[in-house]
N, C-alpha and C positions, 0 to 999 in steps of 0.2 A: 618670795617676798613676805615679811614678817609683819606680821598686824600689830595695830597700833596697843598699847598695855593698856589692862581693863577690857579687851573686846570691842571697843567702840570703834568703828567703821572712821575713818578719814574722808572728810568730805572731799568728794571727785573733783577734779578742776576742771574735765571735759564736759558738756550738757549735754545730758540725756536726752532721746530723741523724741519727737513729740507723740501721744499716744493716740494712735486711732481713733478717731470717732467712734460712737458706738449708735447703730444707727441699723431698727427694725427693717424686716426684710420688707415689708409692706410698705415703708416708707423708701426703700431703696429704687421699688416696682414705682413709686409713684415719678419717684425723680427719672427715673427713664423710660418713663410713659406708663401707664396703668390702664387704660383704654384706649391705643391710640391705632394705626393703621395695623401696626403688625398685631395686634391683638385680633382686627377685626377678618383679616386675612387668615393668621391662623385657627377661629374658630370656624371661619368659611371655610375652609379645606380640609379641616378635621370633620365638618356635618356633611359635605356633600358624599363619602360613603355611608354614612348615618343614612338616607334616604332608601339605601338598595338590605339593610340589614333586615327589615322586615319581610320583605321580599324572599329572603333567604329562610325567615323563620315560618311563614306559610306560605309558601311556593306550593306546597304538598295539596295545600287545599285547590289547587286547578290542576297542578301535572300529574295527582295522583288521584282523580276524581274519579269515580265509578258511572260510568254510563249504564244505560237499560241494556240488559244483554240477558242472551237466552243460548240452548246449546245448539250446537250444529249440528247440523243434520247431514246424514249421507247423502251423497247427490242420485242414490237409486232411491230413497226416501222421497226427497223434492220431488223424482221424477213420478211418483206413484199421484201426489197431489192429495195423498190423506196421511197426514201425520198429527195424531191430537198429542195437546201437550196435557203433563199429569199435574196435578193440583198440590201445594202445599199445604201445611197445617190450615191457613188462615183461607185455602180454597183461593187462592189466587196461581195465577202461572208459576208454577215451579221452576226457578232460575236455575238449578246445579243437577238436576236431573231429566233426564229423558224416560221414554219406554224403551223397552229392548227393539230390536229392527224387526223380530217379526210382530210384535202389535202397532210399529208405525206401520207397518207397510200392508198392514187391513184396514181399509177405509170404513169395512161395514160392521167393525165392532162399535158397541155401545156407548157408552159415556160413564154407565156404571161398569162395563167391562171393564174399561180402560184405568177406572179407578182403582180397580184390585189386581192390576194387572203388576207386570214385573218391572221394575225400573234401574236402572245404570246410571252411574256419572256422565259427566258430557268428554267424552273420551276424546272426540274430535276438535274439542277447543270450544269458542263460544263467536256468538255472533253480536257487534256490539254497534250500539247505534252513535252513530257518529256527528248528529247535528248539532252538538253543541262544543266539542273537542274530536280535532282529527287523530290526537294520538296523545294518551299517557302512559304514564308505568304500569297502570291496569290494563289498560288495550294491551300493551305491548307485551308483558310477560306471565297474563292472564289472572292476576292477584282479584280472583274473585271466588266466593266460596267457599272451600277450604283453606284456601292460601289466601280470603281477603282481609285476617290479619298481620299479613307480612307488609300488609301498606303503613301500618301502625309499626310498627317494627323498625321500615326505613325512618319515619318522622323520629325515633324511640334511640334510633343510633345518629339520628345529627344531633341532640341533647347529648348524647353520651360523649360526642367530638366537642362541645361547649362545656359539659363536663369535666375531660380530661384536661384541656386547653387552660379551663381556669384554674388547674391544679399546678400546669408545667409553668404558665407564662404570669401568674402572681408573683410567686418567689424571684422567676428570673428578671422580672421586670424590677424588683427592690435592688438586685446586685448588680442588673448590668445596664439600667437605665427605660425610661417607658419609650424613647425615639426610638432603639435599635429592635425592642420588640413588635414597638406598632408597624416598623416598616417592614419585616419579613411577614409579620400574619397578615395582612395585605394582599402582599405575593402569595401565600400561601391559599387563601381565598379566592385567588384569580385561576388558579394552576388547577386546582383540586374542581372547583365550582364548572369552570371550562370541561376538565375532565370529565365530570359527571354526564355534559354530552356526546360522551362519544362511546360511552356504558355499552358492552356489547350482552351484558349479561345484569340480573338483578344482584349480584353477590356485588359486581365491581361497583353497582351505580352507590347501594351501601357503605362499602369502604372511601368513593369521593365524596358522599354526603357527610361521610364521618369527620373526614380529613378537612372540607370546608368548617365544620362547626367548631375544631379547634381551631384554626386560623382565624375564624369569627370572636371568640369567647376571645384570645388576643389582642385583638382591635376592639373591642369591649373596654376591656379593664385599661385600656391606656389613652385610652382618646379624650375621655371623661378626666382622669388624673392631669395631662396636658393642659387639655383645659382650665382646669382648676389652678393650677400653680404658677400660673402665668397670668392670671387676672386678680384685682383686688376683691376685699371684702362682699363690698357692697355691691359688687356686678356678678358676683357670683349664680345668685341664681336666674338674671336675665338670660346668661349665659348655659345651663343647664336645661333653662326652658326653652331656646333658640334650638337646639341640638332633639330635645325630645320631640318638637313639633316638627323635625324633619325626619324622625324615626316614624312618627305617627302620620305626615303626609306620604309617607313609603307605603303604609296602607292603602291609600288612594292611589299612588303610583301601578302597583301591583295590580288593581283592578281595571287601570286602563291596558298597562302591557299585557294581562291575562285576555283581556276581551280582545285586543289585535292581533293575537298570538296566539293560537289554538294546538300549538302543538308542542308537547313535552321538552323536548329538546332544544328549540330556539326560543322557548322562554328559559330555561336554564341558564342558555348562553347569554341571552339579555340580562339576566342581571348579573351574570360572575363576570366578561369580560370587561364591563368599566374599570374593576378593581385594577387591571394591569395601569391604567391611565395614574389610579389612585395612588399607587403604590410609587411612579415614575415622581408625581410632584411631590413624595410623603419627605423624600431625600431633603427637601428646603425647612422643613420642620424645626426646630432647634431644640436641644433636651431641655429639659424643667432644669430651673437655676435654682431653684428650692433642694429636687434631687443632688445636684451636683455640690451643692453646701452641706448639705446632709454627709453624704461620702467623702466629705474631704477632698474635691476636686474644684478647686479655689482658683483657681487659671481658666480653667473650662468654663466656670459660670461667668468670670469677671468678660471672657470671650464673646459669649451669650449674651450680656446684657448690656455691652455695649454695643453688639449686633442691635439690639432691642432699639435703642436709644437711637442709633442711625434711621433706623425703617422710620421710627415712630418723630423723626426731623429735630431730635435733640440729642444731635452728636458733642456740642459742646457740652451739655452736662453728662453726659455716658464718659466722657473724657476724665469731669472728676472723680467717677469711682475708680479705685485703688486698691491691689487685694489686701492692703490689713484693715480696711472696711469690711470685707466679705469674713475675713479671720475671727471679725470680732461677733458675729451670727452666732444665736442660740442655736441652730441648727447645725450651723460645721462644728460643733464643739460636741456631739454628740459620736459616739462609739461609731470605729468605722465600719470599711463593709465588710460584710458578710456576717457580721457579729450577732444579725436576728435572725430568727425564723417563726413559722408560722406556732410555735409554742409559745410565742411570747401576746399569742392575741389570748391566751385563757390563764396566764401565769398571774395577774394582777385583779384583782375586783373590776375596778370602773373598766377596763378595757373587756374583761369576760364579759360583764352583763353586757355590753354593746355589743361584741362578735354575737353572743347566743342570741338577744334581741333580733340583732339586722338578719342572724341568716335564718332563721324564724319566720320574719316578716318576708322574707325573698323566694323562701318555697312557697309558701301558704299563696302568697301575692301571685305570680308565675303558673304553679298548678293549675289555680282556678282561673286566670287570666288566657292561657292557651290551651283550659280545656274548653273552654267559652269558644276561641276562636278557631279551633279545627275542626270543628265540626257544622261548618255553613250549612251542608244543606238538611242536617233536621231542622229549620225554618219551613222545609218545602217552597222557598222563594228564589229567583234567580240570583245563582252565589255570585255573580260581578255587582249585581247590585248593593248586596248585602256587605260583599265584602266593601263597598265605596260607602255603604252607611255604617259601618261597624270604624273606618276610617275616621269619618266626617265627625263622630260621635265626641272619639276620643281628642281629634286637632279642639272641639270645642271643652270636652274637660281640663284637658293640660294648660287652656289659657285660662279659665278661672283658677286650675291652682299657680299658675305660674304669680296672678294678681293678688292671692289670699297667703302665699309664702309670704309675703314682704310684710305683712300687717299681720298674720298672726304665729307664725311660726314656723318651725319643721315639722316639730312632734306633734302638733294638734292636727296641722292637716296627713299626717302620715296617720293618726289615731283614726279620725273623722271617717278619714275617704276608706280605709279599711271596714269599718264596721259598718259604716254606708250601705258599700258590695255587698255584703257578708247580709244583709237586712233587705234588700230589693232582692236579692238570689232567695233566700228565704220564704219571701212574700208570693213567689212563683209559685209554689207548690201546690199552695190549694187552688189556683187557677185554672179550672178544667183546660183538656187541650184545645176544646173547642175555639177556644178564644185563645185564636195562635196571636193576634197583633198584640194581644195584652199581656200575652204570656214573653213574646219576643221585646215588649215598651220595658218592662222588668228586669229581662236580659240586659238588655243593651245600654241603660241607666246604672245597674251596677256592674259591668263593662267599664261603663265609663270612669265609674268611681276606682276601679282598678287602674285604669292609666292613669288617674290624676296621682294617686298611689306609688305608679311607678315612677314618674317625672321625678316628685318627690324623694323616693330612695336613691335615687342617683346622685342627687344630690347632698344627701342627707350621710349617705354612706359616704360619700368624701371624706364630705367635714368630719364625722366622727373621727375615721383614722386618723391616728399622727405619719408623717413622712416616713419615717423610718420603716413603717411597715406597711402603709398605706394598701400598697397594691396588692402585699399578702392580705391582708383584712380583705379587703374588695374583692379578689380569688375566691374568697370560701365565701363572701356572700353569693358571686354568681354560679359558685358550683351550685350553690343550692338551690338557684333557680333554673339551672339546669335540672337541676335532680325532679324538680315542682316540674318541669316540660315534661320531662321521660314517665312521671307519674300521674300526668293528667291522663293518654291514650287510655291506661288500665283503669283508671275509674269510669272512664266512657261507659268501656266493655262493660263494666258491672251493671250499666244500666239497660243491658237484656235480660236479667236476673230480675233486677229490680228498677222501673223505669225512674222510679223520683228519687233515687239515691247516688247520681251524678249531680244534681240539685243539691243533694241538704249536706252532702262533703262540700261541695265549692258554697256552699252558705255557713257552715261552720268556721272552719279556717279559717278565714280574712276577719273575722268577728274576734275570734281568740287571739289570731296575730295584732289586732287593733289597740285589742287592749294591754300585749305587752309591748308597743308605741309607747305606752304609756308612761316605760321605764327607764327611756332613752334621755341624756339632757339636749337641753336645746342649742341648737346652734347659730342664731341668729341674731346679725350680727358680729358674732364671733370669730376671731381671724384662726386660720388655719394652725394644728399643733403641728410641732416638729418629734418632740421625742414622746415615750410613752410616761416618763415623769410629768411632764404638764399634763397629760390626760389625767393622771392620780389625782394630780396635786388640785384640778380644778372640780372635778370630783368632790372632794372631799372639804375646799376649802370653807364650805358653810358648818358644817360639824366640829372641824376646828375652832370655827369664831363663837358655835357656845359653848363647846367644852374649852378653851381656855381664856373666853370672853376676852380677847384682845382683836377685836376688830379691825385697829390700825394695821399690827402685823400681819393678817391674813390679807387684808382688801392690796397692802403691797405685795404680797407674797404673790394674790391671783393676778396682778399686774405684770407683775417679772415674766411671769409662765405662760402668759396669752398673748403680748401685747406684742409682735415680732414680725 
């Protein structure tokens, strides 16, 4: 068919069909429900494994506890009825050595003999008192002594499984969706976690401590994104602080099943076998509709959100969305899958200084956060107690920041409560030890200022990524608080070297990491991005408006790019 002469198009007799509305995702979430039953049901079933995760991250501090123990003695020794024990440095009972068997077995040597006499390991194993745990990994496989750094070891290799996990299950969760990941690390957490009770040996009970922490570090990084992209704006961080007050009553939780539970292995299984329960209802879940418009899966979400619409008792308007509504999302219009990876969180200015910022703030934060809390009993006070006031401490920091988010921001209270910590750890040091309550009032205030901290990045670290790589960004922020786990135990150590120098690291850190808070933008308020061009573009768009003073055009530009 020959076109009309001069080029000019012949007007059509047929009418063009009508064009889509164009119609933000934020406003799509409203029209079928934006907090309504199914919102509140899925953040309930996403938090109630949130309660058993701390559990999992100090478990170590009651099944790996060190009781008072001394060596065994032969039973021709016992039967003699004089066996002195030899003194250590500090002149106290020497816990890891004995005398050889013939100066136990003279009742009528000296005290200064005995002194210079000859000594042995405790070859026979040890004797360990049992009034406050019938049985841990230390009872059981003798991790005392020479080998009671292999108890730091096992804590050192569940990090390294959180570690790994957030490396494998960031990327996979951008390409194959955060449902299908959350629901096998789950399973994964129940299988492995269970396993560990039935460790016939310390090597195996390592490899299912391992294998838990990756399935952990998975339910991590997806349960939090879930959350997030399925709720509006403004509920955002009700929501993030509903889920951390249930991570941080898992504190408290752990200190009642510890005190009912005295035995290594069936507090294990207390808290790994719920996850099977967890994992059976995760099936009802529904993937992010944000994700599924992201990747060009425009059927799947339209599917989703009219699920949404049903639960939430507005089937008749879940009715009117239609996929060339969804077609016409800033976010399905973006590059499909597979087309990012984790080089595109440093390929750009405003996205670099954010990854290097967050994962900055997530070691420093984490380090000093779980070198704080693995080591209950240098307090010298009962660790169930302590561990339910190190608990109580934190449920009460996360609700004042949960209340001071709304009103002043991300960044300031991610600044504040950093350098808070960082200033009460600090303030420790010239506090003799004599004065444990004032030295322990210090601790546990900047403690607290650490969880208020963490509530905060959870949140905080959302919002920053855009969808497209969300979960990658979020991956390398909690590798690296994996990394701050596995690197607390070693600065402990340093502090038989030097006792106030586990102090002035976990006091420096969170001080320097406060104040690069400080370089982060804010997000409050602020709706979620979809690609990494709206990060650029909102970045940058004040720079724009004085270098080429056209303020109309940017203030539309930052409109176009946010408003979705």
């Amino acid at each position: 068919m020959m076109s009309p002469a001069g080029g000019k198009s012949r007007p059509s007799l047929v009418p063009k069909a009508p064009k889509a509305p164009t119609i933000s995702f934020g406003d799509l979430l409203e029209e079928v429900g934006s907090m309504g039953l199914f919102q509140f049901f899925s953040v309930l079933l996403l938090s109630l494994p949130v309660l058993l995760l701390a559990s999992h991250n100090l478990v170590q501090n009651f099944s790996a506890a060190s009781p008072e123990h001394k060596c065994r003695l032969l039973p021709s020794a016992n039967a003699s009825g004089g066996h002195p024990v030899p003194l250590d440095q500090n002149q106290l009972p020497d816990r890891c050595r004995r005398f050889v068997r013939r100066m136990v077995l003279d009742p009528n040597s000296s005290l200064d003999e005995d002194r210079g006499a000859e000594t042995e390991p405790c070859h026979d194993g040890w004797l360990y008192d049992n009034s406050t745990f019938a049985s841990t990994i230390v009872t059981e496989w003798d991790l005392v002594c020479n080998l009671q750094p292999l108890k730091n070891l096992a804590q050192s290799l569940f990090m390294a499984g959180m570690l790994v996990g957030a490396f494998i299950f960031g990327d996979l969760s951008d390409r194959f969706g955060r449902r299908l990941i959350l629901i096998w690390s789950l399973l994964l957490v129940a299988v492995m976690g269970s396993g560990a009770t039935l460790s016939g040996s310390f090597i195996a009970y390592c490899v299912f401590r391992f294998l838990s922490g990756v399935g952990i570090s998975g339910f991590l990084l997806n349960y939090i994104c879930l959350s997030l992209e399925w709720v509006p704006t403004r509920h955002r961080a009700i929501v993030i602080a509903t889920q951390s007050y249930c991570s941080t009553a898992g504190q408290v939780l752990l200190a009642g099943l510890a005190y009912g539970i005295r035995d290594w292995r069936w507090l294990q299984l207390a808290i790994s076998a719920p996850f099977f329960c967890f994992f059976a209802y995760s099936w009802w879940l529904p993937e992010s509709a944000r994700w599924l418009l992201a990747n060009h899966k425009h059927e799947a979400a339209l599917c989703n959100l009219k699920r949404v619409a049903r639960i939430n008792g507005k089937a008749a308007t879940g009715d009117t969305v239609f996929l060339e509504m969804l077609e016409t999302q800033v976010g399905s219009k973006t590059s499909g899958k597979g087309t990012h990876s984790c080089l595109d969180l440093f390929r750009t200015p405003a996205l670099r200084r954010i990854s290097c910022c967050l994962m900055f703030i997530s070691f420093s934060m984490n380090m000093t956060y779980f070198g704080l809390s693995m080591d209950l009993s240098m307090f010298g006070l009962n660790i169930f107690l302590m561990q339910l006031f190190f608990g109580s401490i934190d449920l009460l920091a996360k609700m004042g920041c949960a209340l001071m988010l709304t009103y002043f921001g991300r960044r300031t209270i991610q600044a504040a409560s950093l350098v808070l910590a960082g200033v009460f750890l600090l303030v420790t040091l010239p506090v003799p030890p004599e004065m444990l309550l004032v030295r322990m009032a210090l601790v546990v205030l900047g403690k607290g200022c650490l969880a208020a901290s963490s509530m905060c990045l959870y949140l905080y670290g959302g919002e920053l990524f855009p969808t497209v790589i969300r979960q990658t960004g979020t991956s390398f922020v909690t590798a690296m608080a994996r990394l701050g786990g596995m690197v607390a135990p070693m600065v402990l150590l340093a502090g038989g070297y030097q006792p106030s120098l586990p102090l002035l690291i976990f006091g420096i850190t969170p001080i320097v990491s406060g104040i690069s808070a400080g370089f982060l933008p804010e997000m409050l308020q602020v709706p979620l991005m979809d690609t990494i061009e709206q990060v650029e573009e909102r970045a940058s768009w004040k720079s724009k408006a004085i270098l080429e003073e056209k303020p109309g055009k940017v203030i539309d530009h930052v409109i176009r790019s946010t408003h979705f």
